[in-house]
C-alpha positions as CSV (number, residue, x, y, z in Angstrom):
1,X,99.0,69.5,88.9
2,X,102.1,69.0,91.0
3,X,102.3,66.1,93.2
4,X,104.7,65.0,95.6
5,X,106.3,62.2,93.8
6,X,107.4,63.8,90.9
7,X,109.8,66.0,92.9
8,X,113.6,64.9,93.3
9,X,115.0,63.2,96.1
10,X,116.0,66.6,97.9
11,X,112.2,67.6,98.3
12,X,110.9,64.4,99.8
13,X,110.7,65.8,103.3
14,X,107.2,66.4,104.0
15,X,106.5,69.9,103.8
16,X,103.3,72.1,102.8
17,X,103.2,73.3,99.1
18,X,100.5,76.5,99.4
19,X,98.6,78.8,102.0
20,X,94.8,77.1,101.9
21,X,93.8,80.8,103.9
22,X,94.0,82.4,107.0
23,X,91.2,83.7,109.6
24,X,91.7,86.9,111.2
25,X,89.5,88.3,114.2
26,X,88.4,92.3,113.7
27,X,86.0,94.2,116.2
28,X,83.7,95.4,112.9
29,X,82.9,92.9,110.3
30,X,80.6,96.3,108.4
31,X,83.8,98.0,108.3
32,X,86.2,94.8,107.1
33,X,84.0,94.5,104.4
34,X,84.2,98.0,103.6
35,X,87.9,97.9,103.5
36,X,88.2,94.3,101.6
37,X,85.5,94.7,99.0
38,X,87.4,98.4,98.0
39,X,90.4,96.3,97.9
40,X,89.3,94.2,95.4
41,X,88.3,91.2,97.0
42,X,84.8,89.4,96.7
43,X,83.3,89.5,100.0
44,X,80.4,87.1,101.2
45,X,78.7,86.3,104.7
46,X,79.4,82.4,105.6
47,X,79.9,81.0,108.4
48,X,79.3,83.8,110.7
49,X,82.0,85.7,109.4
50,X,83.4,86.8,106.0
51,X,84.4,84.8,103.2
52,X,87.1,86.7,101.1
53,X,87.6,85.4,97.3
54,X,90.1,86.4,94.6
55,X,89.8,86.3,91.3
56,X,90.5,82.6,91.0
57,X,87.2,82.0,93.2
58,X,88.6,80.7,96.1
59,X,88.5,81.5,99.4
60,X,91.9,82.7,100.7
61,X,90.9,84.5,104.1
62,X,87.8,84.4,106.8
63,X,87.0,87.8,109.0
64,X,85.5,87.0,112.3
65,X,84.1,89.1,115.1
66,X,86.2,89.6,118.1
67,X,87.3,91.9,120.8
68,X,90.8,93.2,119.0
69,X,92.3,92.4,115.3
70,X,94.5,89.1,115.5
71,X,95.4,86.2,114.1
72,X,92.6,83.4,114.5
73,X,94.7,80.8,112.4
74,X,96.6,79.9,109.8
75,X,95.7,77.0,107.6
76,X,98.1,75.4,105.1
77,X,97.6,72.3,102.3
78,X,100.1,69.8,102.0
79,X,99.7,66.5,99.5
80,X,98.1,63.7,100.8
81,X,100.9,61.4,101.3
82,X,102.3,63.7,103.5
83,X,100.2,64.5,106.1
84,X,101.3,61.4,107.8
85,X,105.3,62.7,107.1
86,X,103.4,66.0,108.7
87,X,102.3,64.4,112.0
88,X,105.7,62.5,112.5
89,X,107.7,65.8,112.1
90,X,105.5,67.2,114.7
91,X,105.8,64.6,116.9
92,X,109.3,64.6,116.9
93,X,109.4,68.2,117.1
94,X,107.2,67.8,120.6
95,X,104.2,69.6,119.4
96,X,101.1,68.7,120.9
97,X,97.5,68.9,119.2
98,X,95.7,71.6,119.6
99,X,92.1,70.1,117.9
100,X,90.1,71.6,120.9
101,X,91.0,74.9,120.4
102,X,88.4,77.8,119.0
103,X,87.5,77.6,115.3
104,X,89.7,74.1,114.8
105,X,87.9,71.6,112.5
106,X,88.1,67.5,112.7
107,X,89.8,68.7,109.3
108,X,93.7,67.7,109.5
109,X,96.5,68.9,111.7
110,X,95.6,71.5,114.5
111,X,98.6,72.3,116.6
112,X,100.6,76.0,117.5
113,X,103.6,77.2,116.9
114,X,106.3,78.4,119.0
115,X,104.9,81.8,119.3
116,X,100.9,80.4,120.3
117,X,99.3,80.7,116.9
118,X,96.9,78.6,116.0
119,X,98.0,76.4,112.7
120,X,96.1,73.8,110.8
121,X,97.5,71.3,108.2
122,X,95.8,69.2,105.8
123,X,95.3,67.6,102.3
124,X,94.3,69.5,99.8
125,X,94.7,71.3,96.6
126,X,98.0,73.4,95.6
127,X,97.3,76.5,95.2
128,X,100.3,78.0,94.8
129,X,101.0,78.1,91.2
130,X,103.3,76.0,89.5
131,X,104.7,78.1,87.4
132,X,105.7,82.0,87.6
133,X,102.0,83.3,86.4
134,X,102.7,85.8,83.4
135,X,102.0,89.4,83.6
136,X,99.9,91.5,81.3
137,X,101.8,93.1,79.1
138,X,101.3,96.8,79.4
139,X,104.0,97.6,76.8
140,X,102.8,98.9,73.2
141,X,105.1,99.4,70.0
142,X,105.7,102.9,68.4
143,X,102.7,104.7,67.2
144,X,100.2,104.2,69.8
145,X,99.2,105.2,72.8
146,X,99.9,103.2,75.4
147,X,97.6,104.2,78.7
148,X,93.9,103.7,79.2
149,X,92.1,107.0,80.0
150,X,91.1,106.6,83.9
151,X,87.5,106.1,83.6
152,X,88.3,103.1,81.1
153,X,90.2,101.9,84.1
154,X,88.7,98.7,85.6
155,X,88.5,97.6,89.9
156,X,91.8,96.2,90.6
157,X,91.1,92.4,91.5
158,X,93.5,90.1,92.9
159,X,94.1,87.2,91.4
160,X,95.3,85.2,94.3
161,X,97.1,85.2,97.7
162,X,100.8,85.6,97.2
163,X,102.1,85.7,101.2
164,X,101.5,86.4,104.8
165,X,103.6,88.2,106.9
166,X,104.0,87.2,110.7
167,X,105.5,89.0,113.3
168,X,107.7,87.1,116.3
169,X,109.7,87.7,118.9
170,X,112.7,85.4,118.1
171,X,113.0,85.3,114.0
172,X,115.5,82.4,114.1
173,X,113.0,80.1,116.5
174,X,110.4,80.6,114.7
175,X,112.0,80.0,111.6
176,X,113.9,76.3,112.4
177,X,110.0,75.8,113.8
178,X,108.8,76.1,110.6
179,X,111.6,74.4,108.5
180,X,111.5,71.4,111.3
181,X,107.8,70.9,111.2
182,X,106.2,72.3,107.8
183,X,109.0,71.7,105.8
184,X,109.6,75.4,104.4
185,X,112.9,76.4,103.3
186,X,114.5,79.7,103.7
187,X,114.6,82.0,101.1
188,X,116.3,84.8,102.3
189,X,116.9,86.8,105.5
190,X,118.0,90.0,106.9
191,X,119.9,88.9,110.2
192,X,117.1,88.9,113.2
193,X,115.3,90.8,111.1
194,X,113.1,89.2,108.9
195,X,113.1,86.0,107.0
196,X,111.2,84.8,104.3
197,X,110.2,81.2,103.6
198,X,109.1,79.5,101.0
199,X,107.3,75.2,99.8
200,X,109.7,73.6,97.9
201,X,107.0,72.1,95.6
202,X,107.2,75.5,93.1
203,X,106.6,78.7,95.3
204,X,106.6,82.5,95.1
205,X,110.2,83.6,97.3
206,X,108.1,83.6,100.8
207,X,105.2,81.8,101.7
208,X,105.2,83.1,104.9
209,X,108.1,85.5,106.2
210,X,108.5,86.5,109.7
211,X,110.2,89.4,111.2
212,X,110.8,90.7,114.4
213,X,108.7,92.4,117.3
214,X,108.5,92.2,120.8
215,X,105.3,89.8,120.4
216,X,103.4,88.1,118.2
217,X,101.3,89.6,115.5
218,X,99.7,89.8,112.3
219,X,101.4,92.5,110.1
220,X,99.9,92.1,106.1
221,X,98.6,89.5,103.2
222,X,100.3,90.0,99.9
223,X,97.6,89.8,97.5
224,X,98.9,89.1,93.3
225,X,98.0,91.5,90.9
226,X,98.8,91.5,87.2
227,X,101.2,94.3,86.1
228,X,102.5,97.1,87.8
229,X,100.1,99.3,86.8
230,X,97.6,97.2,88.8
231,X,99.6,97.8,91.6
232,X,99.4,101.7,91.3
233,X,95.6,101.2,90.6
234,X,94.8,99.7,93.2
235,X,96.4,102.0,95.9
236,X,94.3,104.7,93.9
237,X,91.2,103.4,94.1
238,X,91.7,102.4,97.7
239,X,92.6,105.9,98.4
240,X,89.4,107.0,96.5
241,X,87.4,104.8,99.4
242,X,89.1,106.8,102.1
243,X,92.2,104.4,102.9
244,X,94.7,106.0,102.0
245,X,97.6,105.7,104.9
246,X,100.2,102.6,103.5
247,X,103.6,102.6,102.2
248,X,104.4,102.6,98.3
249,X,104.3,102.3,95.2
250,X,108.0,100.7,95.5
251,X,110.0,97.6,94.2
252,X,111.5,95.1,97.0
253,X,114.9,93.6,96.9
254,X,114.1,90.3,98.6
255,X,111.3,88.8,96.4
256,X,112.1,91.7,93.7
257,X,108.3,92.5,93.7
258,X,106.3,95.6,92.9
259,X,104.7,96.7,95.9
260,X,101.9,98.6,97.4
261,X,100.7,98.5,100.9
262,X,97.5,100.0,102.4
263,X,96.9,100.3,106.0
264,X,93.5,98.9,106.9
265,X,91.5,100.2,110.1
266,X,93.3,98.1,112.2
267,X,96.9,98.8,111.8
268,X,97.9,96.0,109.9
269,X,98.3,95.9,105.9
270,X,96.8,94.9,102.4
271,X,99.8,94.6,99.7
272,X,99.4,94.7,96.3
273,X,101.8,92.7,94.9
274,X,103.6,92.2,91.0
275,X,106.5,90.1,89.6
276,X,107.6,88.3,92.4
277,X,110.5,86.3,92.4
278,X,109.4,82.6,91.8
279,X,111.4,79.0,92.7
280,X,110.7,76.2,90.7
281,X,110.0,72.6,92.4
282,X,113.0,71.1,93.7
283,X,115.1,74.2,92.8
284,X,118.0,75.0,95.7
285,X,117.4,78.5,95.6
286,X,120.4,80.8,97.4
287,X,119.5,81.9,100.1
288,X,121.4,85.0,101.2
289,X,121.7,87.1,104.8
290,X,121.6,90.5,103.4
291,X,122.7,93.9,105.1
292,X,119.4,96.1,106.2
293,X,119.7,98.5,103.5
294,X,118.8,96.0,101.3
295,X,116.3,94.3,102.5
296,X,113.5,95.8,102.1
297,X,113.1,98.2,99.2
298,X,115.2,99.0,96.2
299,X,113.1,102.5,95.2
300,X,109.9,104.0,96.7
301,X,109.0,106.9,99.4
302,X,110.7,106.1,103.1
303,X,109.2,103.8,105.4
304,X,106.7,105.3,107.6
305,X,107.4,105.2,110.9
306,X,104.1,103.0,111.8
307,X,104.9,100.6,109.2
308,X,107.1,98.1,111.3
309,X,104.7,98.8,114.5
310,X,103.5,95.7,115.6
311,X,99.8,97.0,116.9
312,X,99.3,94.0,118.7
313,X,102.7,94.2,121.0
């Protein structure tokens, strides 16, 4: 396991290393796990809400019961010697606490951004790989056959979160926010576009990436599948449970990842996700401003119109 000292000189800022989950609000908790258990995703009442796991068996989001879909927090994991580096970056960034705010914990770092969402930070364990996880290989020499019939297909499941995507009204604020306070590092960015962010203790290319609206907003998880195949799987099988509005199957130029999108009854998105671009611990990766042509899809069908909606503007 990674820890902090083992990183050089350049990484020592305090600064998160994975996404511990997130908590969204929906108005129908039957219908959220409809949609999640289709997706892949094991699905269990706690807490008076849902529990989402992965493959890996940990819990990576929590569904709760509220008036619209939203964001109800975001809730990183940093090392334990740096939560106190945390709380001094905060402070010197003039965030206040926000501990008495709904669903915060005694657990760590409550506090919101500049946009208003609700962020926790705390110790715990990374789990962000920390290497590039391998794909299955789905490649077979001459002389055999090299799909599985459909019904020898298995349920796509995820094996972990990957990223979040937040929408913001000011990309760069919200950005130096981030870098200032959490210590993410930008890994690429489209103007006032978009920008994605990753932890500089071995990441996927975005953590978190944030891209422009005229509000706040929850817009998709990135979920980590195996192969690419997985990927086309898995938006058949959610189209087979009656979701089938989304955008893909496509590759991405920023993050060079095999994509898949599905639109879940809320107007927001489930990705699955394949072969995204990794940066090793400590690495300067180059960050680029790229042209909006390319950043966003190298091949696939056109972006639907309802795709960069923000349904919570």
């Amino acid at each position: 396991m990674t820890t902090a000292t083992t990183l050089d000189h350049a990484c020592r800022k305090a600064a998160v290393h994975s996404i511990d989950h997130y908590a969204l609000t929906v108005p129908d908790l039957d219908l959220a796990g409809h949609f999640y258990t289709a997706f892949g995703l094991e699905v269990a009442h706690e807490n008076g809400g849902l529990a989402l796991r992965a493959q890996d068996g940990h819990v990576w989001a929590r569904i709760y019961e509220g008036e619209r879909k939203a964001l109800a927090y975001l809730s990183f994991n940093c090392f334990e010697e740096d939560l106190p580096g945390m709380r001094r970056q905060l402070d010197e960034a003039g965030v206040a606490a926000a501990g008495d705010a709904p669903r915060a914990t005694r657990e760590g770092i409550w506090f919101r951004d500049v946009d208003g969402n609700l962020i926790q930070v705390k110790s715990g364990p990374k789990t962000m790989p920390d290497a590039k996880p391998p794909l299955r290989d789905i490649h077979v020499p001459a002389d055999r056959r090299g799909a599985s019939l459909r019904k020898q297909v298995a349920q796509v499941r995820p094996r972990r979160l990957s990223h979040v995507l937040l929408f913001t009204p000011d990309v760069s604020r919200t950005l130096d926010f981030y870098v200032k306070t959490l210590g993410l590092r930008l890994s690429d960015r489209s103007g006032e576009n978009i920008a994605f962010t990753h932890a500089p203790h071995g990441c996927d290319h975005h953590l978190v990436a944030f891209a422009r609206s005229t509000a706040r907003g929850w817009h998709h998880a990135a979920w980590d599948v195996a192969s690419i195949d997985e990927v086309g799987q898995g938006a058949a099988q959610m189209a087979a449970a009656g979701y089938r509005q989304g955008w893909g199957t496509g590759r991405h130029v920023l993050g060079s990842n095999f994509f898949h999108y599905v639109r879940d009854p809320w107007g927001s998105y489930c990705e699955y996700s394949a072969d995204i671009d990794y940066i090793s611990a400590g690495y300067e990766w180059p960050a680029g401003d790229f042209e909006p042509e390319d950043s966003l899809y190298q091949w696939g069908p056109d972006v639907p119109p309802e795709f960069i909606q923000n349904t919570e503007a």
